[in-house]
N, C-alpha and C positions, 0 to 999 in steps of 0.2 A: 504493500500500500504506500505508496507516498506522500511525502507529507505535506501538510497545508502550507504554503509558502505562496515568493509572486511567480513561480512558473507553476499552475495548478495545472493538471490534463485536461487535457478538452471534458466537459460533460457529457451526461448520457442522452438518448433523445430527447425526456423529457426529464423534468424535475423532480427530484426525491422525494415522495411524504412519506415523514411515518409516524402512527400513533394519532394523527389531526391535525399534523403540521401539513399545510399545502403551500407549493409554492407555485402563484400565479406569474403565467405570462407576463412579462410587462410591469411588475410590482413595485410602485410608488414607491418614494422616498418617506422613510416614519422619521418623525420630531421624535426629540424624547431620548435619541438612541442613545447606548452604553457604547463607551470607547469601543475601540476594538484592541485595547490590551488588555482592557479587562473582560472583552468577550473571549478573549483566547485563555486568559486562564480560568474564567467561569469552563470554560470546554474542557481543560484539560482537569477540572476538581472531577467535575461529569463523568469525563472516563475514567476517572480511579476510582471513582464510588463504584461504577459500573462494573469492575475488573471485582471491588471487591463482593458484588451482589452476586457472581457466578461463582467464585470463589465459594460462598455459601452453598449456593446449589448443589454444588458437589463432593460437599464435603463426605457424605456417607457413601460414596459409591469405591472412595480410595481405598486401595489393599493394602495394609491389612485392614482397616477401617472396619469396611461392611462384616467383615470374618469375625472380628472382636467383638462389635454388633450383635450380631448373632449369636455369638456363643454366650454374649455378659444377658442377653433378653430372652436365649432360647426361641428364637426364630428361622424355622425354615424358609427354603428358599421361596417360596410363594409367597408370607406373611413378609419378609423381608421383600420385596417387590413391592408390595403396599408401601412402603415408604414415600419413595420417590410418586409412584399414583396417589398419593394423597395431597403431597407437597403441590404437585400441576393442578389438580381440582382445586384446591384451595385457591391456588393463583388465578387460576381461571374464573371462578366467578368472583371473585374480589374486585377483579379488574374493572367492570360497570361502574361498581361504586367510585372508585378512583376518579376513574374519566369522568363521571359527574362532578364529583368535588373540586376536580383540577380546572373543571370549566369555570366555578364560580369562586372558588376561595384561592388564597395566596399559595402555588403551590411549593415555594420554598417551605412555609411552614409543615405543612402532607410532609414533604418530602424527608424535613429532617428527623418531625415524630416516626414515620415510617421506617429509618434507618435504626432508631434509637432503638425502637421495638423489636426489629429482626435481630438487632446484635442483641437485644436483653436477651431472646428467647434463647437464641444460640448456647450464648455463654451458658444459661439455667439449663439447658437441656445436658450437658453434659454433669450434672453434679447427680442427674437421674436413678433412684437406686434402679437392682438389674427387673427387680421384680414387680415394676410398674411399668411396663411395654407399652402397655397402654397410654402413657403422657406421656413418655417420646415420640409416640406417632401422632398426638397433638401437639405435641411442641413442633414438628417439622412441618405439618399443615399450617401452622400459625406464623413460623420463617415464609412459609409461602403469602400469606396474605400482605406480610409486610413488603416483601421484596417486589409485589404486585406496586406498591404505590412507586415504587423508584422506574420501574420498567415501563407504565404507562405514563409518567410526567416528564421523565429528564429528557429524551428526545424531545419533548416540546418547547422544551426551554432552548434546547440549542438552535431549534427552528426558530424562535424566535431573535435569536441573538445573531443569524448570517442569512444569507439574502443571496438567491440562485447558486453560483459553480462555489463558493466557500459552502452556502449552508451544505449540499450535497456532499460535501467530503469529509467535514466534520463528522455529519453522521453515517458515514463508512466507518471513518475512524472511530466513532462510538462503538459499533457494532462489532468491528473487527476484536473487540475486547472481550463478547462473548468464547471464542476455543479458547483466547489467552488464559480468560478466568480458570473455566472449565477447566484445564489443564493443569493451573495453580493450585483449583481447589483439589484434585487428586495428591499433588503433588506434597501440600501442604499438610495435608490432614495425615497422608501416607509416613511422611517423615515427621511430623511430632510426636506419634504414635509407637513407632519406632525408635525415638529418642529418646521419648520417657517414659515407655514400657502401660500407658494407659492411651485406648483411642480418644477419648475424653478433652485432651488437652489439644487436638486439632480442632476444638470447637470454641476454643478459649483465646486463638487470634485474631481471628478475621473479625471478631466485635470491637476490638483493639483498635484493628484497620477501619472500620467500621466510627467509631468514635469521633480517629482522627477527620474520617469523612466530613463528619457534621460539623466539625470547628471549621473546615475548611468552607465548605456551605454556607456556614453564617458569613464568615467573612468575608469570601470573593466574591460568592455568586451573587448578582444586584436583585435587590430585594425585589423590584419588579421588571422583567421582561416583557410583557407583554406591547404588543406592539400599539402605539396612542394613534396613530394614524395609515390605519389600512384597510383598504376596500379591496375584495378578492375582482379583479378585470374579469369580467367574462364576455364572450359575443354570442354568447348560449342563448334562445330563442326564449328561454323557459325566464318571464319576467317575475318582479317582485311580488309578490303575492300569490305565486302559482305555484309552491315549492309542492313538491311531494310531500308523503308521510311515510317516517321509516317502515313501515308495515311495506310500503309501496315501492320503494328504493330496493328493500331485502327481494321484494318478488322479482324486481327487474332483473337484480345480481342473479337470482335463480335461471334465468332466461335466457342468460351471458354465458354461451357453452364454453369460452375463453376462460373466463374467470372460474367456471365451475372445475372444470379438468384438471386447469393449474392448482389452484388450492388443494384436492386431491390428490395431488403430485408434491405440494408440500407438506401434505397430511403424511403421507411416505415415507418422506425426507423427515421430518419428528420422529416418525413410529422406530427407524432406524436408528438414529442417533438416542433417543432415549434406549435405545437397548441395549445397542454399545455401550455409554456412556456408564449403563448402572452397572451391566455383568462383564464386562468385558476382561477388568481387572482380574476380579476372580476367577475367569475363564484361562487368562494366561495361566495363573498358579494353578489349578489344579492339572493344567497341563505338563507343568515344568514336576509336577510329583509322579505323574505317572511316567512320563518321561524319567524319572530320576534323578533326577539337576536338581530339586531343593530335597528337603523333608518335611513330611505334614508338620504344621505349626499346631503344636502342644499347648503352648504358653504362651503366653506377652510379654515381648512385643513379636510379632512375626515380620518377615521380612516385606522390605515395602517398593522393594526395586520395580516392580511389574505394573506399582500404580505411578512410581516416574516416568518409567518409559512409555505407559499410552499418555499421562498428560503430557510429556514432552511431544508424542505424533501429535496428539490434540492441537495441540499451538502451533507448530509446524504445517502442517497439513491443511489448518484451518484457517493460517495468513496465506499459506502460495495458494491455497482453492482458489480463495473468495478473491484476490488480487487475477489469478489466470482467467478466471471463469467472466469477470467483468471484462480484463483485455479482450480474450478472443471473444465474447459478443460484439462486443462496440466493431472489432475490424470484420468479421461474420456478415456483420446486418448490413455492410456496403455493398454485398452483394447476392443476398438474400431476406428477406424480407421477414421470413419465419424464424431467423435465427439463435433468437432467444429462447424458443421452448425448445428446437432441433438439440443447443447444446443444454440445456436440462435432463432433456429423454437419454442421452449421450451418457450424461455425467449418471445418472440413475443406472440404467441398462448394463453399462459397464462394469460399475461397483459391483454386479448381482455378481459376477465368476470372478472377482478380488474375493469376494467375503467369504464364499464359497467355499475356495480353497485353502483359505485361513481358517476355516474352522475344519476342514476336513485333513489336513496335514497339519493340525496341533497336536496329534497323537505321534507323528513321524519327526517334522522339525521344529522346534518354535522357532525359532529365524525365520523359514518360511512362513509362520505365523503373523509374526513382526510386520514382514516388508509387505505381504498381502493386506493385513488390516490398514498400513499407512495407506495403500495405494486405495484401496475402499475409502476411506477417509477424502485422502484428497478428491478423488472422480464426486464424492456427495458433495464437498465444500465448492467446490465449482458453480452449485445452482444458487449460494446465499444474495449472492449478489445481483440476480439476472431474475429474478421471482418479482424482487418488488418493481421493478422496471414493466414487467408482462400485466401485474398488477393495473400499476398507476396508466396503461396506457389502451385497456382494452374498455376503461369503466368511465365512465363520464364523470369529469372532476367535481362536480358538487354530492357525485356519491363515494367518493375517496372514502372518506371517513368510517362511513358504513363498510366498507368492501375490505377496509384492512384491518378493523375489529371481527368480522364474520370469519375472515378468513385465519386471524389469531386463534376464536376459540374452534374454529373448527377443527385446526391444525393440531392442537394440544389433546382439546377433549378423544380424539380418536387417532392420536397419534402419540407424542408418548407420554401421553398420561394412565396410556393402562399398558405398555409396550412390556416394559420391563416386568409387572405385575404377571404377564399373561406370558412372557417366557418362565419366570418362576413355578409357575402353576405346573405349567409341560415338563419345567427341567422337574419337581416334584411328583408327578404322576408319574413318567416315566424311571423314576429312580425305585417309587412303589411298585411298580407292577413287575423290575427285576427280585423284586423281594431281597437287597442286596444294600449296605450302606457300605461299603467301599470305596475307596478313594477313585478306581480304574471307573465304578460306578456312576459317583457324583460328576467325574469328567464327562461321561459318556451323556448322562441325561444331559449335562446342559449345553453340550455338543452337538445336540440332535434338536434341541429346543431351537437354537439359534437358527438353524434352517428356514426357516419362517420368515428372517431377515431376508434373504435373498429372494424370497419368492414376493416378497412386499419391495421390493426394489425394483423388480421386472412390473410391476403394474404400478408402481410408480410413474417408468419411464414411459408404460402405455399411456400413461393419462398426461402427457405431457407432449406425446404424439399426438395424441385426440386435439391436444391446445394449438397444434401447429396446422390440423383442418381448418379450424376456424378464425385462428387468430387477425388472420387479415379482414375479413368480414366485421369479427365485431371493432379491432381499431379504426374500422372508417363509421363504423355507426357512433363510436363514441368521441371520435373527433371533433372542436368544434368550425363551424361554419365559418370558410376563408373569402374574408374580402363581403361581407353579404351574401354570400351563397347561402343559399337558403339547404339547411341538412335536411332530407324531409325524412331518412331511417330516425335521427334524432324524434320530432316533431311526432315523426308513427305512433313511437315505443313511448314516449310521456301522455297521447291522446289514449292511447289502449289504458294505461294506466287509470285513467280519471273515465274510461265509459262514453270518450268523448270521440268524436269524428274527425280526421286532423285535417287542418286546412290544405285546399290542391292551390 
């Protein structure tokens, strides 16, 4: 990713939103504005908060971590799956209420209770005795609600703080802090764990970091961002008074075979990464046991090398993706028109025989395990970047808003908010019905469970095919009307709406 500076890259075709930031064609100059040295460090508090809200996220899936876990709660591997599917629901429906409150109150204030709250639970979750499971899986539900309010406002803020080809790269840059986190939070949790012979105490930093967040918050970020003077330009036909009703906007998105296909193709891309992300760790070690390269861990602390090295692929893999996967569309689409969902279906399709054979030669090499899971890795991180663009430019800009909330909860709710649950369940059934707890066992069920990932990667990539039928059709109906040309697909699809006849 490069960095914000005065040689920015060219932009994408259109303009970045995310979360409700929209940025209009032609966008007036706002009174009021915040320097731009202090927008740049208001941006870079943003990404470290941000670095440290993933962090969080993944704090339980690090090995030894999740192992410790389990054995300190006595949870199998299904009930241990709940974790992380409780953490995503929690977040998921929290999210509403955010984005209401973000709309009317100050949301520095949200933002830094919301911080305060996620590191309390954090830290408290760890003093947990073993034999109350039951409030550590509301203490992680309850990490999820708070780290809801940081995920749905601070992209806003930065949208508000930069204006076309800067604000767009910022929030690359924001985002690009999602694997870093990720990876950190393996990384982190794995090696305190290991240090001090308790998993407990990986859950005892990042509120730390977490803390120092909010001092940082109070003091750089300007108390109000919001912009005192801006009117969104449009030449949309649809005048003041005639807005739709979200009931009416979700029906249209339903209508949009573009937008429906894609979302289902990032619903994929979730279901995947949530499953890696939780078992993955654990998959390497129980490989490396039956392989013969460690020995079962007995005691604490167990070794934590295997959740270094996927968070180190995580971060790796997750900047050259989302960095390649934007290059080659932008030079792609000069000469193809489809080429954003083409290299989607690509990056999906591909991944499916990477995963494949990294879970099928974990019993033979783990090396070969290693370099397969990276190259899975990177072929998925290729689409982060090239979604929100297919997004923003199939749907008609006053329904932005709607279309990348729908497509957030859709994404999670059925993708990995039960992923890892629902491999748990499979690697557990199938460990039952060997009638066997064995280490060669416990490898094997969640060796076969994992399969599942490749076969949701191949219809993935279908439904991203499906996007590239239609994709040009719906970007010329959601385009808006050049010069006074009158759009009359636009004009159809809002008269069908309201029951009305559209004018010839």
């Amino acid at each position: 990713m490069s960095q914000v500076g005065p040689d920015l890259p060219p932009p994408p075709p259109l303009p970045m939103k995310v979360d409700g930031a929209v940025e209009a064609a032609g966008e007036p100059p706002r009174s009021g504005r915040v320097s731009s040295h202090r927008s740049y460090l208001a941006a870079a508090v943003l990404c470290y908060i941000n670095l440290v809200n993933y962090m969080d996220w993944f704090t339980v899936a690090g090995k030894p971590v999740l192992q410790d876990i389990q054995k300190y709660f006595s949870l199998d591997d299904s009930t241990a799956g709940l974790l992380h599917t409780g953490f995503i629901l929690c977040f998921l429906f929290a999210a509403p209420l955010f984005g209401y409150l973000g709309d009317r109150y100050n949301r520095k204030i949200i933002l830094s209770a919301g911080i305060v709250f996620w590191s309390g639970i954090t830290f408290g979750s760890s003093f947990i005795p073993g034999t109350m499971a039951w409030l550590f899986f509301l203490a992680r539900g309850l990490v999820g609600v708070g780290t809801t309010s940081y995920s749905t406002l601070a992209p806003t803020i930065i949208a508000d703080l930069f204006e076309k080809d800067r604000r767009t790269w910022l929030l690359s840059i924001f985002y690009i802090f999602i694997p870093v986190g990720s990876g950190l939070g393996y990384i982190l949790s794995s090696g305190m764990a290991q240090a001090t012979g308790f998993w407990g105490w990986g859950f005892r930093v990042t509120p730390c970091m977490g803390l120092v967040g909010v001092v940082l918050l109070v003091t750089l970020v300007p108390a109000s961002t919001r912009r005192t003077v801006e009117t969104h330009v449009t030449t949309h036909p649809r005048e003041a008074g005639a807005h739709s009703t979200w009931s009416q906007d979700v029906w249209s998105l339903c209508k949009n075979r573009s937008f429906v296909c894609s979302s289902l193709g990032v619903t994929a891309m979730a279901f995947i990464t949530g499953a890696l992300g939780f078992w993955m760790p654990a998959f390497f070690d129980r490989a490396q046991i039956v392989l013969g390269l460690i020995q079962p861990c007995l005691k604490e602390p167990c070794n934590a090398t295997n959740s270094l090295i996927f968070g180190g692929m995580t971060i790796a893999t997750g900047i050259l993706g989302v960095v390649s996967g934007a290059k080659a569309a932008r030079r792609y689409k000069k000469v193809n028109a489809k080429a954003d969902p083409l290299i989607c279906a690509l990056g999906l399709l591909a991944s499916a025989p990477c995963l494949y054979l990294a879970i099928m030669l974990a019993g033979e090499s783990i090396m070969a395990t290693y370099i397969f899971v990276a190259l899975g890795e990177f072929l998925i991180s290729l689409n982060w970047a090239v979604v929100t663009d297919i997004l923003l430019y199939v749907v008609k800009p006053e329904r932005h808003s709607t279309a990348v909330s729908l497509q957030l909860f859709v994404a999670h709710l059925l993708g990995d908010a039960g992923s890892s649950y629902l491999l748990g369940i499979i690697s557990s059934a199938i460990q039952k019905s060997r009638g066997s707890a064995s280490h060669f066992s416990s490898f094997r069920s969640l060796q076969y469970s994992f399969v599942v990932c490749t076969f949701v990667s191949v219809l993935g990539g279908g439904f991203f095919l499906l996007t590239a039928l239609y994709i040009e059709e719906d970007q010329r109906k959601a385009a808006p009307p050049v010069q006074g040309t009158e759009n009359k697909s636009y004009i159809s699809d809002e008269a069908e709406l309201r029951g009305g006849i559209p004018a010839m």
